[in-house]
ROVOZA-79417 format. One record per residue (C-alpha): residue number from 0; residue in three letters; x, y, z. Coordinates in nm, 2 decimals, decimal comma. Each point is the difference from the previous one (the first is absolute). Layout:
SITE  pos  code       x       y       z
SITE  NUM   ala       X       Y       Z
...
This chain:
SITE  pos  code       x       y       z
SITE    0   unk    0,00    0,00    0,00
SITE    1   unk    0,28    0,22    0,01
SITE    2   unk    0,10    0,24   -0,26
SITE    3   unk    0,29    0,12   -0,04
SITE    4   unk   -0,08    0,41   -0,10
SITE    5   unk   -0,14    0,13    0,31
SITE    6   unk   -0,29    0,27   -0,02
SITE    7   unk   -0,04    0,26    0,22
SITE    8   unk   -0,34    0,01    0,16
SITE    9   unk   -0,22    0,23    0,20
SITE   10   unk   -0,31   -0,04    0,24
SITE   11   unk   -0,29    0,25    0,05
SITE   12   unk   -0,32   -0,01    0,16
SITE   13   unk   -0,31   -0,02   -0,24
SITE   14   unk   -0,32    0,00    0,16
SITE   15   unk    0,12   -0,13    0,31
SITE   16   unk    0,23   -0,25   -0,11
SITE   17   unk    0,32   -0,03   -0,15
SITE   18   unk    0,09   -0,04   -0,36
SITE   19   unk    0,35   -0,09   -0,19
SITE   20   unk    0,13    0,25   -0,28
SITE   21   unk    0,25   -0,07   -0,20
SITE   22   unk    0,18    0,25   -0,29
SITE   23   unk   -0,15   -0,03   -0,35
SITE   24   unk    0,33   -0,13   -0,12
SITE   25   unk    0,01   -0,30    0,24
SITE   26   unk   -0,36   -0,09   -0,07
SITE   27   unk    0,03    0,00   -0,39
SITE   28   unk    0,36   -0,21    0,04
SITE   29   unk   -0,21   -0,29    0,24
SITE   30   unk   -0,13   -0,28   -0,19
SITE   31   unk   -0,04   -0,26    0,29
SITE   32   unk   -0,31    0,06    0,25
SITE   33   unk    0,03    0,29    0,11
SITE   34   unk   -0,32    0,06    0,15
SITE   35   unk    0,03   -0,29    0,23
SITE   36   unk    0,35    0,16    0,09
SITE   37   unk   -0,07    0,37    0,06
SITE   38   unk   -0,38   -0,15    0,16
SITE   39   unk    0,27   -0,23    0,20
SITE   40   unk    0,24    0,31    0,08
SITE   41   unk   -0,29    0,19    0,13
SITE   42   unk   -0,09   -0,26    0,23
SITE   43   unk    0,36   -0,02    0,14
SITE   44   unk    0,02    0,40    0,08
SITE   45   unk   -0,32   -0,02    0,11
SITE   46   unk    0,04   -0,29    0,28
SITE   47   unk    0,32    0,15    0,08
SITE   48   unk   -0,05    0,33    0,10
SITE   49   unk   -0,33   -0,19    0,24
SITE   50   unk    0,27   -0,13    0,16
SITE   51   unk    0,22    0,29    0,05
SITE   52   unk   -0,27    0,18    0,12
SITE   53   unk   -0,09   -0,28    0,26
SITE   54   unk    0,34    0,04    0,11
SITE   55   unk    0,03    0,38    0,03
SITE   56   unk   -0,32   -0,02    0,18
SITE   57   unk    0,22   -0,26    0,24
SITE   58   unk    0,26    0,25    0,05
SITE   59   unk   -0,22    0,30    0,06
SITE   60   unk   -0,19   -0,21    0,25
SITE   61   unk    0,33   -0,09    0,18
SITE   62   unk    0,13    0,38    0,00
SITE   63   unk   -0,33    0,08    0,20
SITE   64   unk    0,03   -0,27    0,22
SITE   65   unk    0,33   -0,09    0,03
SITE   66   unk    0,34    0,20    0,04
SITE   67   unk    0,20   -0,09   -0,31
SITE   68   unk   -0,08   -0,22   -0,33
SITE   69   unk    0,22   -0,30   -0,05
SITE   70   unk    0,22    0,00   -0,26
SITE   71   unk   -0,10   -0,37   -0,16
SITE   72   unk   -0,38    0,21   -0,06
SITE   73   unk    0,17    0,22   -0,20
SITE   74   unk    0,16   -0,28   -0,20
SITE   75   unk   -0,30   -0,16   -0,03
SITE   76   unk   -0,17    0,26   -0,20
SITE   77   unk    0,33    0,03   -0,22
SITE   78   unk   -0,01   -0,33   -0,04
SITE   79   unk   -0,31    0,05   -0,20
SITE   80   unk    0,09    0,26   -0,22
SITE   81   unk    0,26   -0,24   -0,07
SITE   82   unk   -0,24   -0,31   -0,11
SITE   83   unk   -0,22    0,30   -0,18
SITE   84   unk    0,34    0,06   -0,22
SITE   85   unk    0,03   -0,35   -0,06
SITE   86   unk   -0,30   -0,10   -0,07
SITE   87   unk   -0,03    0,20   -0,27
SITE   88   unk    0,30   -0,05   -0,13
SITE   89   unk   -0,11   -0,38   -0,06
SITE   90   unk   -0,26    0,19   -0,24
SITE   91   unk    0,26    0,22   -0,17
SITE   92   unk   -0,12    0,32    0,20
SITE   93   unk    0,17    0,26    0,18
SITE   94   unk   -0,20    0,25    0,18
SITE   95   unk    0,08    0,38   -0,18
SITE   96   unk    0,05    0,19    0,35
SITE   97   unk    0,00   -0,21    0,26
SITE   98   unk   -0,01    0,22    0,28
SITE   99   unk   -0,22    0,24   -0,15
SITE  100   unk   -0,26   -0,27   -0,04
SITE  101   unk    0,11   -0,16    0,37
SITE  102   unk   -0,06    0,41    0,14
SITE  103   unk   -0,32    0,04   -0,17
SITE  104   unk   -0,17   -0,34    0,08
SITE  105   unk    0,14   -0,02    0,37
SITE  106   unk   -0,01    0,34    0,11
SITE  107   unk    0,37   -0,01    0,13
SITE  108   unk    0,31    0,20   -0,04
SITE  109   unk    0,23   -0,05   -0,27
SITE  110   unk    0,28    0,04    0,20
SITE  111   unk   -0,11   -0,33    0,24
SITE  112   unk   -0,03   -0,19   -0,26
SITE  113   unk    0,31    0,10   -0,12
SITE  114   unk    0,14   -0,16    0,37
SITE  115   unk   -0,19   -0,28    0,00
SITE  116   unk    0,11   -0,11   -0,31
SITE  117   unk    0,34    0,08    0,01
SITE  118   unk   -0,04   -0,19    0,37
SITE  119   unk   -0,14   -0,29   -0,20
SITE  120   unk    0,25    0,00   -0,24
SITE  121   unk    0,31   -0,02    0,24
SITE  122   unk   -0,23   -0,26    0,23
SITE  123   unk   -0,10   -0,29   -0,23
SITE  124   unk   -0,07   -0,23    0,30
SITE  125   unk   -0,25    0,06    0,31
SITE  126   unk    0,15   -0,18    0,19
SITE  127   unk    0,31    0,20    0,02
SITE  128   unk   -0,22    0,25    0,18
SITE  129   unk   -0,06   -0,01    0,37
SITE  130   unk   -0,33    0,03    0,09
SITE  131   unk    0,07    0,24    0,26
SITE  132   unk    0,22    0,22   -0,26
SITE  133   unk   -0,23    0,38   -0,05
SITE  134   unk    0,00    0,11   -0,29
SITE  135   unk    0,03    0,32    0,11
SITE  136   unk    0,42   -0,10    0,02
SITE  137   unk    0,01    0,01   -0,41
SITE  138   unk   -0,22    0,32   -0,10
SITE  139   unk    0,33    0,17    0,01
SITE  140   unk    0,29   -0,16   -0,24
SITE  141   unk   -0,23   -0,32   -0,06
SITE  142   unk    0,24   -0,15   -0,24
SITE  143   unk    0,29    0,04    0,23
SITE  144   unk   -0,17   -0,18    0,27
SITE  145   unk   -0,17   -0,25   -0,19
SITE  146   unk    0,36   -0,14   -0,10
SITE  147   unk    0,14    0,07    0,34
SITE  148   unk   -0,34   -0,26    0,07
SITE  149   unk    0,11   -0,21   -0,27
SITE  150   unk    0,35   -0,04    0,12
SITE  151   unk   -0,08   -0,04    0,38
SITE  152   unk    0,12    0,36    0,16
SITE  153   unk   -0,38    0,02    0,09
SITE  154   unk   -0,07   -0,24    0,23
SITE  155   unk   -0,40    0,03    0,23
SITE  156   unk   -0,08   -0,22    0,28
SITE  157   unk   -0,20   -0,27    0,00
SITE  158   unk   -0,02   -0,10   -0,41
């Protein structure tokens, strides 16, 4: 199912739900179903950013009750914009303005997202976060402290 030309594609809302757009020049170059694909796409973004909300409602719910957000929450929702890349990717697709779409459709700052995912990025593995780490510790030079993480400087209790 994989192509080898990726197209870039975007998401908006259309009468409450989301629909895929592609450029005119990719569309005309597809032969191969690409109804089913971009119907497929739509379906990916769509239950993806369900679950990122989910899990910014999570992290909002544990700022008001709670002193600090763990860090492995944090991964957690970048480890879903990660999937959302892939999975598209299987269909050939790369979103056109990822964090513009991610802003819009979750309400957040660009500039988190920007942390989470470079946090994500550095982190590959849960498990290499302690589940008492905040992540409070890498709003401030997150990749720095992600590979101090990665390369055991960082060390919390209880792991």
């Amino acid at each position: 199912m994989k192509n080898k030309k990726i197209s870039f594609i975007s998401f908006e809302i259309v009468e409450g739900k989301f629909s895929a757009f592609l450029p005119i020049e990719s569309a005309i170059e597809e032969k191969n179903d690409l109804r089913d694909r971009l119907l497929r796409a739509t379906r990916i973004y769509e239950n993806s950013v369900i679950r990122m909300r989910l899990i910014i409602r999570e992290i909002k719910e544990i700022k008001l009750n709670k002193k600090f957000v763990p860090a492995y929450k944090i991964w957690e929702l970048g480890e879903v914009i990660f999937c959302l890349v892939r999975k598209l990717e299987n269909f050939s697709f790369q979103i056109d303005g990822l964090y513009a779409h991610l802003v819009r459709d979750l309400g957040v700052k660009r500039k988190w997202l920007e942390k989470i995912i470079i946090f994500r990025r550095y982190v590959s593995n849960k498990k290499a976060i302690p589940k008492k780490l905040n992540w409070g510790f890498f709003e401030k030079s997150t990749r720095r402290k992600a590979e101090q993480l990665i390369n055991g400087f960082i060390y919390a209790e209880n792991k």
